[in-house]
C-alpha positions as CSV (number, residue, x, y, z in Angstrom):
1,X,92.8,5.9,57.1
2,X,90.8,7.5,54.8
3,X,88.9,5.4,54.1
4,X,88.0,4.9,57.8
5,X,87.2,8.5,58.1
6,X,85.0,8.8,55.1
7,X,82.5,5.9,56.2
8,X,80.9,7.3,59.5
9,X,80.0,10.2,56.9
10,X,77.6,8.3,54.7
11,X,74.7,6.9,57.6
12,X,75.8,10.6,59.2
13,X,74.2,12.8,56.2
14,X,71.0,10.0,55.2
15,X,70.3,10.5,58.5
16,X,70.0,13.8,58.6
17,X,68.4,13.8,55.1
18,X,65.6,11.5,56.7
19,X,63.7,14.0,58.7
20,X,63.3,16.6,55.9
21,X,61.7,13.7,53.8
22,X,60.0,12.6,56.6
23,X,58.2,16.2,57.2
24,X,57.7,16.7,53.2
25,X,55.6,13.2,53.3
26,X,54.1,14.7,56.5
27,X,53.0,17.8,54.2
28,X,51.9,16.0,51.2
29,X,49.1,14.0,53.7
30,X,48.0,17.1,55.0
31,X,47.4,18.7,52.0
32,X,45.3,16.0,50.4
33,X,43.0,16.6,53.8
34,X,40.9,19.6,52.9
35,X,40.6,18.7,49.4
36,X,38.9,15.1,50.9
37,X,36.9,17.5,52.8
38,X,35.4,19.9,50.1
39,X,34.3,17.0,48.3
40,X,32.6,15.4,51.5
41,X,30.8,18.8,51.7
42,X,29.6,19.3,48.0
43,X,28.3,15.8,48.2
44,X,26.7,16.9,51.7
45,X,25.5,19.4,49.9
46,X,24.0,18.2,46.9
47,X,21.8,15.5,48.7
48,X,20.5,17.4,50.7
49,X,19.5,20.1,48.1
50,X,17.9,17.1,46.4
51,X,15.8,16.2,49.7
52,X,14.5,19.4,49.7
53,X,13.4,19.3,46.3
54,X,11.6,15.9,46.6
55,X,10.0,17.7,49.8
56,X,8.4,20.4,47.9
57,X,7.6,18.2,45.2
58,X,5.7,15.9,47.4
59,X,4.1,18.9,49.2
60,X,2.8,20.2,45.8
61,X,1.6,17.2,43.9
62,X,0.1,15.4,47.4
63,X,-1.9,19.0,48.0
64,X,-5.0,17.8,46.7
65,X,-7.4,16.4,48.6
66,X,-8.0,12.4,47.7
67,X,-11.8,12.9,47.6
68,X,-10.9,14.6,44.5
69,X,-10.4,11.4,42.8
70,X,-14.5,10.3,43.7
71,X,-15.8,13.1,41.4
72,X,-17.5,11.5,38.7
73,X,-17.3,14.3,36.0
74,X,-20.1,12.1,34.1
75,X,-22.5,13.1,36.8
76,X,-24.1,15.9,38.8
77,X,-23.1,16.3,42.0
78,X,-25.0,17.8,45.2
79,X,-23.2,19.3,47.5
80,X,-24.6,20.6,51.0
81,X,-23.2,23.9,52.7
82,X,-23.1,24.2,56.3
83,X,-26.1,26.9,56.4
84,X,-28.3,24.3,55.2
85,X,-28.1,25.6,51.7
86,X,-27.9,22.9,49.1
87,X,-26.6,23.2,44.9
88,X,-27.1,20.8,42.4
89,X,-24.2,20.9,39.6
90,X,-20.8,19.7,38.2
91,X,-18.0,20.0,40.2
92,X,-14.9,21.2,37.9
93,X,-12.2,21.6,41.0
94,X,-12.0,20.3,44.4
95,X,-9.2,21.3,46.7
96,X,-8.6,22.1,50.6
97,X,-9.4,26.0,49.6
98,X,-12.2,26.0,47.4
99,X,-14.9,24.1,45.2
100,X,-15.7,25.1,42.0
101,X,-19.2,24.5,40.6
102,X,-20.8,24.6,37.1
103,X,-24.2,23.9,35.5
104,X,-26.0,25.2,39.0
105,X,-29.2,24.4,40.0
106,X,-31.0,25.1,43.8
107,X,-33.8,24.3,45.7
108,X,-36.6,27.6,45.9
109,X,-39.5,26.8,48.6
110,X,-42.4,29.5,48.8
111,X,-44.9,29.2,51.7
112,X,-48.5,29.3,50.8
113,X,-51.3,29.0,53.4
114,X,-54.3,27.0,52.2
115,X,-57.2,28.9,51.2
116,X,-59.8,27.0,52.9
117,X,-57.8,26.9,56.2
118,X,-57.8,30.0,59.3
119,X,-55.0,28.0,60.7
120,X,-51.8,30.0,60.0
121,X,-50.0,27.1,60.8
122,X,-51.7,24.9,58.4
123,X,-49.7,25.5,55.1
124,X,-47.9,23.9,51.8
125,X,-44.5,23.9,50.9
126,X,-44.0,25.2,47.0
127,X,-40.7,23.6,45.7
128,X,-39.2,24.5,42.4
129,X,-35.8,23.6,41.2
130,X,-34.1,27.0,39.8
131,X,-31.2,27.5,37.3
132,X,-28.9,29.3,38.5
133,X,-28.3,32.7,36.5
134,X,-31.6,35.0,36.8
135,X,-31.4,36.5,39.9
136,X,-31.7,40.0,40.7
137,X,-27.6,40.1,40.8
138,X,-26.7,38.0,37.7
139,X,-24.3,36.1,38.7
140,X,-22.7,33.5,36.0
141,X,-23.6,30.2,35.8
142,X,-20.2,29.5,37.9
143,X,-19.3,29.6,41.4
144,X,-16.7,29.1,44.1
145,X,-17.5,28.0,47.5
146,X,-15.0,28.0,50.9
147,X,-14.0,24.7,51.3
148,X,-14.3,25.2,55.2
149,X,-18.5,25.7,54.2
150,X,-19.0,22.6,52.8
151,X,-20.3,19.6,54.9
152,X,-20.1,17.3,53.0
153,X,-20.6,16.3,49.0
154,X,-22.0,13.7,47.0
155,X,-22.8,12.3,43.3
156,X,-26.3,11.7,41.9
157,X,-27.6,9.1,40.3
158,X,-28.6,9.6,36.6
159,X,-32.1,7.9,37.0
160,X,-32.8,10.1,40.2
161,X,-35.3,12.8,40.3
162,X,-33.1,16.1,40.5
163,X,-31.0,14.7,37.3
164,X,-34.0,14.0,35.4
165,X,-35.2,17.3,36.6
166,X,-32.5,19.0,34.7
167,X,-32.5,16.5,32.0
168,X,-36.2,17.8,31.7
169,X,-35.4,21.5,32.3
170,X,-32.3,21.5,29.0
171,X,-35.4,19.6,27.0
172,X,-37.8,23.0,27.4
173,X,-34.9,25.0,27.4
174,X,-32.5,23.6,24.5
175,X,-31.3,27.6,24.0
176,X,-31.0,27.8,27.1
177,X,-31.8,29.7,29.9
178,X,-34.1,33.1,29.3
179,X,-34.4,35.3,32.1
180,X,-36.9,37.5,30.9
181,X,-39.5,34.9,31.3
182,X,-38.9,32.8,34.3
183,X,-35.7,31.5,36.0
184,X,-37.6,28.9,37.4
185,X,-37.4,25.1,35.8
186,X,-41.2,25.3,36.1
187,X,-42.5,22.9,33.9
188,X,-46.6,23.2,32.5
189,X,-49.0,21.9,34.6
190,X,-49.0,18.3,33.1
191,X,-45.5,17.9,33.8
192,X,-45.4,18.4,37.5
193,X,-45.9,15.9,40.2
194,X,-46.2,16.1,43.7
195,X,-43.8,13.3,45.7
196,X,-44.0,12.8,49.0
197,X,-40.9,12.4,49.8
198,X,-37.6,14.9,50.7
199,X,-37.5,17.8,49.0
200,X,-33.7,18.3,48.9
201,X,-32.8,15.1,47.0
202,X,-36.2,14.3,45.3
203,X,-37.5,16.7,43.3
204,X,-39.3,14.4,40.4
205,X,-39.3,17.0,37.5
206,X,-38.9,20.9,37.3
207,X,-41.4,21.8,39.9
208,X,-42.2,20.0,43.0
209,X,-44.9,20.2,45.5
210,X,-44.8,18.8,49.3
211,X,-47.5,17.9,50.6
């Protein structure tokens, strides 16, 4: 009899053991929920911190404009301004802001009227190729121009006739430049030559004449 009393007993308290281990395993899953999730948000995190850093990165090093890559730093280069204006020089730095110049050189043209002529019309362009430093404000041998004022750029050739201009102006000059005299490449009289051609490309030596 005892024994018959005892046995409903034993399923009767696993039983009602089962929920509460049922509920602690119930527990134990949640819990391990929001530590799954802090990690899914550090990752998150992290790659897209690194997206933004390869952003920037990209921004900054692909700033430069690719024509920067066509300066040939063994040659002068020319480069034309949107008032017409033209410099001969080096270009040092070449961005979308600015360009940076050295070594400058520019085109001077005087109008003189022929003596023998009434015509006012009637006249001949006086060309000179000028270094850059003597001018009534002294400005350095250096300058920066708006990139937004620049039409357009390009690199001489060493045989052509402004390079061997300047090639014949630093052979005069091998001190160089001495603005109490002249700050005109000028050459003597036996030097000079008169082409017939352009005068904003071709000047043959120091001073040229158009006639």
């Amino acid at each position: 009899m005892e024994f018959m009393n005892r046995s409903p007993q034993g399923p009767t308290s696993q039983a009602a053991s089962s929920p509460a281990n049922t509920g602690s395993a119930h527990r134990g899953g949640r819990a391990k929920s929001p530590k799954l999730f802090q990690w899914a948000s550090v990752a998150l995190l992290f790659s897209a911190t690194i997206l933004v850093v390869a952003l920037v990165l990209s921004l900054f090093f692909g700033g430069a404009k690719p024509e920067n890559k066509y300066v040939d730093k063994g040659k002068m280069q020319a480069v034309f301004l949107n008032n017409g204006q033209v410099y001969f020089g080096n270009i040092r730095t070449l961005n979308d802001k600015y360009v940076r110049v050295g070594n400058i050189y520019y085109l001077r043209v005087n109008q003189q009227v022929q003596p023998n002529q009434t015509n006012t019309n009637a006249s001949a362009q006086d060309i000179s190729l000028v270094k850059l430093g003597c001018e009534l404000h002294g400005p350095s041998d250096e300058m920066l121009i708006n990139r937004d004022q620049v039409t357009f750029w390009e690199n001489l050739k060493s045989d052509g006739q402004v390079a061997k201009a300047v090639t014949e102006y630093v052979k005069q000059n091998p001190n160089g430049q001495k603005c109490d005299t002249s700050s005109s490449t000028t050459p003597s009289s036996s030097n000079s030559t008169t082409p017939s051609t352009t005068p904003s490309t071709t000047p043959s030596t120091n001073s040229t004449k158009k006639q």
